[in-house]
DSSP file (Angstrom, degrees, kcal/mol; ACC not computed):
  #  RESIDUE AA STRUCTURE BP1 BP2  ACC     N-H-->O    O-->H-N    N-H-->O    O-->H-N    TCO  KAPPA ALPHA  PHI   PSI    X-CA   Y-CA   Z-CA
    1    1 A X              0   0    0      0, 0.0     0, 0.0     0, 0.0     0, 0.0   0.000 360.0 360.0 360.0  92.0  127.0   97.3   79.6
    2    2 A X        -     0   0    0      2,-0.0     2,-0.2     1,-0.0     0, 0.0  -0.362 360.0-163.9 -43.6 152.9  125.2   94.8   82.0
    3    3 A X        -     0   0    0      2,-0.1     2,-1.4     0, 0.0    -1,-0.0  -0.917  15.5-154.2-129.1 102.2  123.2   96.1   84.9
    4    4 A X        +     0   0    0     -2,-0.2     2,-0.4     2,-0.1    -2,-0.0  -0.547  38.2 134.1-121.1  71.6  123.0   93.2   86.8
    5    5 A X        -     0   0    0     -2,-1.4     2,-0.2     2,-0.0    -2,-0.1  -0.975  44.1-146.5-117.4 105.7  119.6   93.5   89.1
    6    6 A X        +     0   0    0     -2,-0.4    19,-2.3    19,-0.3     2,-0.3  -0.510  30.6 177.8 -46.6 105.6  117.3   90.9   89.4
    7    7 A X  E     -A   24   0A   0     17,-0.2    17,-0.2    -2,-0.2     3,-0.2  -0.976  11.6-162.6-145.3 150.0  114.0   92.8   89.7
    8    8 A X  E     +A   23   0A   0     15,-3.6    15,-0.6    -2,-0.3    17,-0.0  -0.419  61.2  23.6-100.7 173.9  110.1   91.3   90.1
    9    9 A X  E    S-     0   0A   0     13,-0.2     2,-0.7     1,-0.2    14,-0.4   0.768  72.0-167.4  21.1  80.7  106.5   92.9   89.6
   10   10 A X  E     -     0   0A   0     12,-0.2     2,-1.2    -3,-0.2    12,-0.3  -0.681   5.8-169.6 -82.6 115.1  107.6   95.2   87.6
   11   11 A X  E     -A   21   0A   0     10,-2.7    10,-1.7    -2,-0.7    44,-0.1  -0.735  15.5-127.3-133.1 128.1  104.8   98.0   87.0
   12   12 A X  E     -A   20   0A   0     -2,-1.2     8,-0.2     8,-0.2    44,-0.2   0.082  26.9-100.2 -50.6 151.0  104.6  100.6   84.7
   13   13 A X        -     0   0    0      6,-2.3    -1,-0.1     3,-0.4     6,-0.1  -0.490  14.5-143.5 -82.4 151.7  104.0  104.3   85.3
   14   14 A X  S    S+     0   0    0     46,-0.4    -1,-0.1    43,-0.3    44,-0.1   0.655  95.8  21.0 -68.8 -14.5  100.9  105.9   84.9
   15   15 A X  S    S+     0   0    0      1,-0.2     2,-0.3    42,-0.1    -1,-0.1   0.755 117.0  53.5-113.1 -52.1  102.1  109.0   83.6
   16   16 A X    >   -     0   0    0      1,-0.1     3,-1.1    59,-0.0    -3,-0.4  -0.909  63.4-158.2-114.7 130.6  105.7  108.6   82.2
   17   17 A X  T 3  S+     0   0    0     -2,-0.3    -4,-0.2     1,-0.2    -1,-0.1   0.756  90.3  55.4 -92.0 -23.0  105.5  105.6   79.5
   18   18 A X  T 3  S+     0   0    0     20,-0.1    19,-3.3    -6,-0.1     2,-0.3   0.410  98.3  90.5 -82.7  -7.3  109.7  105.1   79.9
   19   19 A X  B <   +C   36   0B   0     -3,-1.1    -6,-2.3    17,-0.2     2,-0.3  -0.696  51.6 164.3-108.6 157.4  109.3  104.7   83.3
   20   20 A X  E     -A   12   0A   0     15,-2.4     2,-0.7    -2,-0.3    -8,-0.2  -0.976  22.5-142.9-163.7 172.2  108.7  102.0   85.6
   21   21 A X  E     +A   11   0A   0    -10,-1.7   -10,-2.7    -2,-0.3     2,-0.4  -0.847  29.5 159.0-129.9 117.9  108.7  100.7   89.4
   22   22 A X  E     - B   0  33A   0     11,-1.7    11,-1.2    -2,-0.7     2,-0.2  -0.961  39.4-104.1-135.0 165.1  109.8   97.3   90.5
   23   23 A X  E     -AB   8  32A   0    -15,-0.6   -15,-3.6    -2,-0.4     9,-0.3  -0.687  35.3-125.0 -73.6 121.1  111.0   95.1   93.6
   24   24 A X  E     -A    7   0A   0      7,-2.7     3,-0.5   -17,-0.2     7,-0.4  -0.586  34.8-126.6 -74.7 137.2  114.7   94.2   93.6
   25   25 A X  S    S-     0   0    0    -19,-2.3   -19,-0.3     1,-0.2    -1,-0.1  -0.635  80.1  -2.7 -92.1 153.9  114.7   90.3   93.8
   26   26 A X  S    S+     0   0    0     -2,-0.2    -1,-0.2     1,-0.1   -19,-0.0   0.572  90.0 156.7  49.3  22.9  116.6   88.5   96.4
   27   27 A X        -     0   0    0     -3,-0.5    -1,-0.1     4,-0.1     3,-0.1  -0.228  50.1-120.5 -75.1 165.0  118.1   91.9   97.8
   28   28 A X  S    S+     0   0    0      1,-0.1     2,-0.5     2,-0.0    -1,-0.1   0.897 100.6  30.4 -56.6 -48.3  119.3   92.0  101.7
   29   29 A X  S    S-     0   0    0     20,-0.0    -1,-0.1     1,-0.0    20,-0.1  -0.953 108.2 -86.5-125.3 133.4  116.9   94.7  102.7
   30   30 A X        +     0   0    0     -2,-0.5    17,-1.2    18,-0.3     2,-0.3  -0.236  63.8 174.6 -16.0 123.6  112.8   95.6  101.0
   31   31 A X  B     -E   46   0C   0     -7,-0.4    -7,-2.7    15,-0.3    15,-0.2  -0.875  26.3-153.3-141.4 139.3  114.4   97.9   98.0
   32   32 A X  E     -B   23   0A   0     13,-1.1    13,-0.3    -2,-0.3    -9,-0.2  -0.111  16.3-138.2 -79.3 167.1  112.1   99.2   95.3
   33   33 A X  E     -B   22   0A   0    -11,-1.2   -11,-1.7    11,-0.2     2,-0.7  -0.564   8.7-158.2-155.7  95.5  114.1   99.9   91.8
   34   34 A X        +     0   0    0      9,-1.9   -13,-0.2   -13,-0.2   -14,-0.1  -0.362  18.1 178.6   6.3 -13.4  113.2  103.1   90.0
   35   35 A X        -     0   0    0     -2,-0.7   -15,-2.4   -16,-0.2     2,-0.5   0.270  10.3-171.8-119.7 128.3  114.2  102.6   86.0
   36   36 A X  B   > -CD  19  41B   0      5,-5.2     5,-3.2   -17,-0.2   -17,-0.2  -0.996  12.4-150.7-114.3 138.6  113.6  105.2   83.5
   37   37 A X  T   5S+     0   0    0    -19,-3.3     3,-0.3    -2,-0.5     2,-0.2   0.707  74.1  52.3 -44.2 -61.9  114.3  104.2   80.0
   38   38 A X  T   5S+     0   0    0      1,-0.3    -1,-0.2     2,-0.1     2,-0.2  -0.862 115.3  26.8-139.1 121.4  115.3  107.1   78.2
   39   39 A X  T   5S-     0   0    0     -2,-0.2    -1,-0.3    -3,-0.2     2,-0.2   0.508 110.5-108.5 -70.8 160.1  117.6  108.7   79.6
   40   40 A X  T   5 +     0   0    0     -3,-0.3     2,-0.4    -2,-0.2    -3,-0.2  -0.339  54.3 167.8 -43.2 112.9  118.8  105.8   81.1
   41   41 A X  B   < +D   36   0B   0     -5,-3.2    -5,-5.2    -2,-0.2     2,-0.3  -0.996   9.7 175.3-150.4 119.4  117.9  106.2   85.4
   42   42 A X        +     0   0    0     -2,-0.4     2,-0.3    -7,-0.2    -9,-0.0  -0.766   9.1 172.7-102.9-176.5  118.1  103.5   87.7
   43   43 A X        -     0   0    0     -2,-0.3    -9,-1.9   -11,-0.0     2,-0.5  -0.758  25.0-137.4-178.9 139.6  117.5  104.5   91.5
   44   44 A X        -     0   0    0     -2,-0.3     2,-0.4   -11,-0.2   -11,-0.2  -0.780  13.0-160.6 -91.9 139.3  117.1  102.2   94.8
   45   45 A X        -     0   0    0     -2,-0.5   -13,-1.1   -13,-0.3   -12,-0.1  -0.795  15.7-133.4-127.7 107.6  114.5  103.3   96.7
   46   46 A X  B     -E   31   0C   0     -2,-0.4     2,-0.3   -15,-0.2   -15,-0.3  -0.084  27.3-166.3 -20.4 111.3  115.0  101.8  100.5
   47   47 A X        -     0   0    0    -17,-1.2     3,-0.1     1,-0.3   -17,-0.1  -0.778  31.7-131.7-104.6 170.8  111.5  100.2  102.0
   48   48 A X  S    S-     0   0    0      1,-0.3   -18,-0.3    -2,-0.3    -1,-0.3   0.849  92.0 -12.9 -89.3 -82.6  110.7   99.2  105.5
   49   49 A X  S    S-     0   0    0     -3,-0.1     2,-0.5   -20,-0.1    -1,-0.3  -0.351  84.8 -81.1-125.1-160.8  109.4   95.9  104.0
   50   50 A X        -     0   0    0     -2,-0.1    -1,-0.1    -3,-0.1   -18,-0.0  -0.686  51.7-116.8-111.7 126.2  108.6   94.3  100.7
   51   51 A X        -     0   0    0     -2,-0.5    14,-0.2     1,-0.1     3,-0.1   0.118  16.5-160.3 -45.5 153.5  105.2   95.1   99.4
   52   52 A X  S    S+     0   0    0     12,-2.2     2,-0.3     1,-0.4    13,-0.2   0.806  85.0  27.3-101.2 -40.1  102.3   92.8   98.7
   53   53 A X  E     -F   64   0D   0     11,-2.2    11,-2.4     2,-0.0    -1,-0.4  -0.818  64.4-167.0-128.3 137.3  100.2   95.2   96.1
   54   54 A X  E     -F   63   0D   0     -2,-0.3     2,-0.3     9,-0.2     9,-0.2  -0.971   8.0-169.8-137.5 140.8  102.0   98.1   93.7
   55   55 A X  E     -F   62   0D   0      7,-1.8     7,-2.6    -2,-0.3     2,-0.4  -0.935  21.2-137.1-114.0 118.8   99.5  100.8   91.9
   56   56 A X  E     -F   61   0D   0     -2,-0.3    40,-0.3     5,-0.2     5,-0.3  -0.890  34.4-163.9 -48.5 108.6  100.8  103.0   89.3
   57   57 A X        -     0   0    0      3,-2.3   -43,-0.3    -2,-0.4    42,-0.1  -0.103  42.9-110.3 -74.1 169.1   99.2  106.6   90.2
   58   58 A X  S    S+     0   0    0     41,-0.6    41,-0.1     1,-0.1    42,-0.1   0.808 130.0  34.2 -72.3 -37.2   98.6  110.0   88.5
   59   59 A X  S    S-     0   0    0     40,-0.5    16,-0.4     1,-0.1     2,-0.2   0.534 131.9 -78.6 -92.0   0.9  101.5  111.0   91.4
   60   60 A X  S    S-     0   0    0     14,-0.2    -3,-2.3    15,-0.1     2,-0.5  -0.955  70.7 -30.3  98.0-112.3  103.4  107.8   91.4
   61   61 A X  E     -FG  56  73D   0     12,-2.4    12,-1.6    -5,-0.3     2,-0.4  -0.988  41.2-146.7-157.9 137.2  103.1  104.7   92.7
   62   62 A X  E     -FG  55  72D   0     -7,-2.6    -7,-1.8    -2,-0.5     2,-0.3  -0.967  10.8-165.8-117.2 136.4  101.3  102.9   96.2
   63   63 A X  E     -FG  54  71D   0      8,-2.1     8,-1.8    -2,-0.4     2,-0.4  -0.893  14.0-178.6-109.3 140.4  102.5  100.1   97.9
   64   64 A X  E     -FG  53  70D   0    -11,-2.4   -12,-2.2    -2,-0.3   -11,-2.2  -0.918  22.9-123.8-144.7 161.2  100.5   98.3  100.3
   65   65 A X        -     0   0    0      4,-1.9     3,-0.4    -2,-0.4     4,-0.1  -0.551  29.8-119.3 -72.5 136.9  100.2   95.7  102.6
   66   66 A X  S    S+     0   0    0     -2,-0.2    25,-8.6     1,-0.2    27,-0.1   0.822 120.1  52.9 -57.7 -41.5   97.9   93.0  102.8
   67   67 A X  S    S-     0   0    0     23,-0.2    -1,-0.2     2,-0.1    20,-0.2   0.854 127.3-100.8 -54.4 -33.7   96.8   94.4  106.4
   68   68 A X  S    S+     0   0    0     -3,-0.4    17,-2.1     1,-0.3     2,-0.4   0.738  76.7 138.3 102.1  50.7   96.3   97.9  104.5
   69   69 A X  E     - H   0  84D   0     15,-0.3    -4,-1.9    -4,-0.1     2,-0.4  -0.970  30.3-176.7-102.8 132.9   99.0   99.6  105.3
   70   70 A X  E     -GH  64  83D   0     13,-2.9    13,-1.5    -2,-0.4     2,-0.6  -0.932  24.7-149.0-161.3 144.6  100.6  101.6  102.4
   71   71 A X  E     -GH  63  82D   0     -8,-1.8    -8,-2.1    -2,-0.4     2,-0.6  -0.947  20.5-146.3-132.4 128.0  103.5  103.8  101.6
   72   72 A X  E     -G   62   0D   0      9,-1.7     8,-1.5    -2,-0.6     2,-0.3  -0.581  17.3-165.9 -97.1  79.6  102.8  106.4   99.0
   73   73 A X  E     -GH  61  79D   0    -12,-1.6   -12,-2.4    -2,-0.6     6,-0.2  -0.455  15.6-131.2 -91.0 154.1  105.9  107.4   96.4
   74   74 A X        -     0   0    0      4,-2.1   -14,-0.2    -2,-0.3   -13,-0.2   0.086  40.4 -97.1 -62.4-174.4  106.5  110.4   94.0
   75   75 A X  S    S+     0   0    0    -16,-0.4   -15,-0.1   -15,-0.1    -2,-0.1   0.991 130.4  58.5 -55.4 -65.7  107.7  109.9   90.0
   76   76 A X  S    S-     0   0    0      1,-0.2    -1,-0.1     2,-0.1   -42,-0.1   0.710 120.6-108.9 -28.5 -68.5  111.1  110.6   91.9
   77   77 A X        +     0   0    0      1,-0.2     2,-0.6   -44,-0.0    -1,-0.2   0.170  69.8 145.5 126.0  -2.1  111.2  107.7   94.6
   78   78 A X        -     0   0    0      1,-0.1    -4,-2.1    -5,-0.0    -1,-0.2  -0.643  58.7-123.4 -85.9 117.3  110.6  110.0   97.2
   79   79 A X  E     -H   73   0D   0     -2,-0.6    -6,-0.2    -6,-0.2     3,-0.1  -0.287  24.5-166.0 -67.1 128.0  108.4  108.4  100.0
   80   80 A X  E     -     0   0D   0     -8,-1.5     2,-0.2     1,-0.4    -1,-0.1   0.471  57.0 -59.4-101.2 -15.8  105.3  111.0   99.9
   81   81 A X  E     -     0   0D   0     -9,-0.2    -9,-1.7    45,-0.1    -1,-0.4  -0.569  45.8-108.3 141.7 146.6  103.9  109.5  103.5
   82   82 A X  E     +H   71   0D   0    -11,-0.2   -11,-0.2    -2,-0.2     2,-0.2  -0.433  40.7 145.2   7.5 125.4  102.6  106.5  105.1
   83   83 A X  E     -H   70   0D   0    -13,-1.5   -13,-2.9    -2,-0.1     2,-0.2  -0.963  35.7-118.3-178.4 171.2   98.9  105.8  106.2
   84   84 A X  E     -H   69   0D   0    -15,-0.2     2,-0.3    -2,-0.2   -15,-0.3  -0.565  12.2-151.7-112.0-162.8   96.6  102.8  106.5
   85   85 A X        -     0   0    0    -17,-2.1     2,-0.2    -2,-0.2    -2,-0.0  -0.925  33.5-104.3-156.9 141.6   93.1  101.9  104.8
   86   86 A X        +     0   0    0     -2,-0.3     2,-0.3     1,-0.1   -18,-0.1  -0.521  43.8 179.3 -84.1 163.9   90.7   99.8  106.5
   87   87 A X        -     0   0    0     -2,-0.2     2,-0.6   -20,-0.2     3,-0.1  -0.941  24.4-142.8-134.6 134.9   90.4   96.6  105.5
   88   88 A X  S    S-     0   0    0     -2,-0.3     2,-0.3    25,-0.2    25,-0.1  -0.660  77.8 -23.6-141.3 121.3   88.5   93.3  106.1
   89   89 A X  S    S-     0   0    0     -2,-0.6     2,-0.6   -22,-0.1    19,-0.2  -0.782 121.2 -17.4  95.9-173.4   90.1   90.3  105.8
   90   90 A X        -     0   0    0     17,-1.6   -23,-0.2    -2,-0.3   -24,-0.1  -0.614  59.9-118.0 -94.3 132.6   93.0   90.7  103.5
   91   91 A X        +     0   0    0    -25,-8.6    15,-0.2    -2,-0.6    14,-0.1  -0.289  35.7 170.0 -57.9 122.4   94.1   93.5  100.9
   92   92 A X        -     0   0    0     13,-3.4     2,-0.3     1,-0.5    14,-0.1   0.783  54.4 -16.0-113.5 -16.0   94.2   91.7   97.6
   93   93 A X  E     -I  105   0E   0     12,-0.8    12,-0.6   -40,-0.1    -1,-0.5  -0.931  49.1-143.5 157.5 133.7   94.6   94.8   94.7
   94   94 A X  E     -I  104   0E   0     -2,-0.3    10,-0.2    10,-0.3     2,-0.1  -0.758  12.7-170.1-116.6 144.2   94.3   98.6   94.1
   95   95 A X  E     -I  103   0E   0      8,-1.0     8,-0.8    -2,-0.3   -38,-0.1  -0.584  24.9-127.9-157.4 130.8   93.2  100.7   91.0
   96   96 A X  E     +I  102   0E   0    -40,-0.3     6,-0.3     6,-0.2     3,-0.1  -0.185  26.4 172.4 -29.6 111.1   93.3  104.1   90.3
   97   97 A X  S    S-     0   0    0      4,-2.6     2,-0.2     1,-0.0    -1,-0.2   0.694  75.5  -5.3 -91.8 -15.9   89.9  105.2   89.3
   98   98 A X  S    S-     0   0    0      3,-1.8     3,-0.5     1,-0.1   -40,-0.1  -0.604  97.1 -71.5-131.6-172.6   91.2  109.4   89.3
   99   99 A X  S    S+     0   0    0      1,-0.2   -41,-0.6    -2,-0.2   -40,-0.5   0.768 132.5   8.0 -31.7 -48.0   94.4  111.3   90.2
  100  100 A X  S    S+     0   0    0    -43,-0.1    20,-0.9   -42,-0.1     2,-0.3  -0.201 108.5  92.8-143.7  46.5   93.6  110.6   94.1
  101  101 A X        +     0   0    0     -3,-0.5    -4,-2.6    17,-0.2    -3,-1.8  -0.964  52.1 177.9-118.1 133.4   90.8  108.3   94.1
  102  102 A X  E     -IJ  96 117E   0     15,-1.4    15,-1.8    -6,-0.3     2,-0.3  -0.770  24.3-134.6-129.7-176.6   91.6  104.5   94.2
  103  103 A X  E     -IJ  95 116E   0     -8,-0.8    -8,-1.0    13,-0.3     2,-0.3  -0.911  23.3-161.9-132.1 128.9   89.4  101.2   94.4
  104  104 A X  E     -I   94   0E   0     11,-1.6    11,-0.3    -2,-0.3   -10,-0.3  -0.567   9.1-159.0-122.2  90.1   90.5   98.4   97.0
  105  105 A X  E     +I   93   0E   0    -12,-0.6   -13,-3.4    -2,-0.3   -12,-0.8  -0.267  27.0 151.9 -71.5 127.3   89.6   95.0   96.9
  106  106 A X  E     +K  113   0F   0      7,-3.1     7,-3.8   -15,-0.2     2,-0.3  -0.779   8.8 133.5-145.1-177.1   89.9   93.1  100.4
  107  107 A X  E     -K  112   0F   0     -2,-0.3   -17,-1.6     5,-0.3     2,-0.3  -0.997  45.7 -99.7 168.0 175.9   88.3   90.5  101.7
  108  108 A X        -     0   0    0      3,-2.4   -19,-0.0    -2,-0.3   -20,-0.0  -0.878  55.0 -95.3-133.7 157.9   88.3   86.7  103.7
  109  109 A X  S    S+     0   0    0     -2,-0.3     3,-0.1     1,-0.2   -20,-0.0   0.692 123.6  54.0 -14.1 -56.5   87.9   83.6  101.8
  110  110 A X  S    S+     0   0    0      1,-0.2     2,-0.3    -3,-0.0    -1,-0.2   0.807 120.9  18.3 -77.7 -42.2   83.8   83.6  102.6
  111  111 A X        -     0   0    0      2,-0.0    -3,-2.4     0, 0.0     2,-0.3  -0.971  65.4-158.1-157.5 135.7   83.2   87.1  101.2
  112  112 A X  E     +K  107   0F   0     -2,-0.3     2,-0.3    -5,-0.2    -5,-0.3  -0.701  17.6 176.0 -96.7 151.5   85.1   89.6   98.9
  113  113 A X  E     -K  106   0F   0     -7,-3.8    -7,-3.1    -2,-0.3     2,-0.6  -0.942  25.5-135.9-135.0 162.9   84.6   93.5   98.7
  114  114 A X        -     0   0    0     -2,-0.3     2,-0.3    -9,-0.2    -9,-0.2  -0.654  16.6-157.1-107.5 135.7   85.9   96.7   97.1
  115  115 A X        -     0   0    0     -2,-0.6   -11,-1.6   -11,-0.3     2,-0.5  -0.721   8.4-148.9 -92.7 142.9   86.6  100.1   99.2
  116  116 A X  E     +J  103   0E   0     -2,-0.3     2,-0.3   -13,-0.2   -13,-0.3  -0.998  24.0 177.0-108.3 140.9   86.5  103.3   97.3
  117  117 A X  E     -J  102   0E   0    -15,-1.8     2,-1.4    -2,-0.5   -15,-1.4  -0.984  18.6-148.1-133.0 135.8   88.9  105.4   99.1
  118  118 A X    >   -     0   0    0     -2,-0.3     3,-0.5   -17,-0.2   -17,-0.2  -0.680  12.1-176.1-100.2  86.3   90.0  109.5   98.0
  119  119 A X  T >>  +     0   0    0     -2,-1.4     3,-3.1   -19,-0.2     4,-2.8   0.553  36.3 122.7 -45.9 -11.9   93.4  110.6   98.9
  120  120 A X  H 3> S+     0   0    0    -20,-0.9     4,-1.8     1,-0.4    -1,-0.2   0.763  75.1  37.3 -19.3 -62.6   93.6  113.9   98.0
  121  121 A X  H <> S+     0   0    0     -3,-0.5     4,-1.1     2,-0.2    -1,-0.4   0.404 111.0  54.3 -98.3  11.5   94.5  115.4  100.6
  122  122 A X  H <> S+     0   0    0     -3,-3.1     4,-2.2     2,-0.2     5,-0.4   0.787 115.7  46.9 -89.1 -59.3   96.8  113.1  102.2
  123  123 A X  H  X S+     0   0    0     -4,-2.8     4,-2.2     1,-0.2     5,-0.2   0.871 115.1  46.3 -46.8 -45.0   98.8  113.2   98.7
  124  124 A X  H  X S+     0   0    0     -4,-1.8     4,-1.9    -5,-0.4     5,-0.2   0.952 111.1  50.7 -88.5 -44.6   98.6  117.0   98.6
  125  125 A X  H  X S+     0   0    0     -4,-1.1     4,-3.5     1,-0.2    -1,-0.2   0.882 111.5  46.4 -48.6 -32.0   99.7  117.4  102.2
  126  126 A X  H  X S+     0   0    0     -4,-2.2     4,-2.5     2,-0.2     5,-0.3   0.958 115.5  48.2 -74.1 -39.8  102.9  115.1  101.7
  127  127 A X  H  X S+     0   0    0     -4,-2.2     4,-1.7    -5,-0.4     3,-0.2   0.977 107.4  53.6 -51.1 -58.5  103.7  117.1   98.3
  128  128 A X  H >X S+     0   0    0     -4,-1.9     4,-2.5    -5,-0.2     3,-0.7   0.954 113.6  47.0 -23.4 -71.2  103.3  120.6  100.1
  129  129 A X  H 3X S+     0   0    0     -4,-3.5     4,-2.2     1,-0.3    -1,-0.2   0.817 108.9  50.8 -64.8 -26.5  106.0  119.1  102.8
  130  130 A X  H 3< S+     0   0    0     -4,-2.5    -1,-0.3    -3,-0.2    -2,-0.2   0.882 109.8  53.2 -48.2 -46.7  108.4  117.8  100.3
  131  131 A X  H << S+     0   0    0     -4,-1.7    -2,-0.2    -3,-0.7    -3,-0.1   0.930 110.3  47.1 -46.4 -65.7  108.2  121.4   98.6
  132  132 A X  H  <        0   0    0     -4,-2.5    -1,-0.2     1,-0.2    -2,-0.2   0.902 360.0 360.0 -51.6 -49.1  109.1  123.2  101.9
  133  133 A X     <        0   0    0     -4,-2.2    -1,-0.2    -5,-0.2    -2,-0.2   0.542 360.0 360.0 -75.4 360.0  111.6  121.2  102.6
């Protein structure tokens, strides 16, 4: 049975080895694409716009912006919150160094650097509100 989605930067999950998160190519609207392996799971997940940087996390996966602007999703696809990170110059690349600590390299042309930044509690608030609701 074809599944017939054209999908880019594909990146594996950090956690589940079957799973993985990629950009639907050439879609109408920013859409993320889910896919679990076994059992077979696709799922669209809706964005405001199409990512520059994707991270595979201990919680899921961050997408960010070049400015630093970043949208945080669960394993599920469920958008966990919103936020920025400063930046100077342009956001080139994220990596997990813990569960909620990540590394960001930005920069201008002239001069590169890397940000360490902790999420914890941004991650733990957005989980919390998912729960309740």
């Amino acid at each position: 049975m074809p599944i017939p989605i054209a999908i880019e930067r594909l990146t594996s999950s950090a956690t589940h080895p079957l799973q993985a998160l990629g950009l639907e190519k050439d879609a109408a609207e920013p859409t993320a694409v889910l896919l679990q392996v076994h059992p077979l799971r696709i799922q669209r997940v809706k964005l405001d716009e199409h990512p520059d940087v994707i991270a595979a996390t201990a919680w899921g996966f961050l997408l960010a912006q070049r400015d630093g602007r970043v949208l945080a999703l669960d394993e599920d696809g469920y958008h966990l919150g919103r936020g920025s990170v400063e930046v100077e110059g342009e956001l080139h690349a994220i990596a997990p160094l813990s569960a909620y600590r990540i590394a960001i390299a930005h920069g201008t042309p002239a001069r590169g650097q890397v940000s360490v930044i902790d999420l914890e509690e941004w991650i733990l608030e957005a989980t919390a509100a998912i729960e309740q609701a």
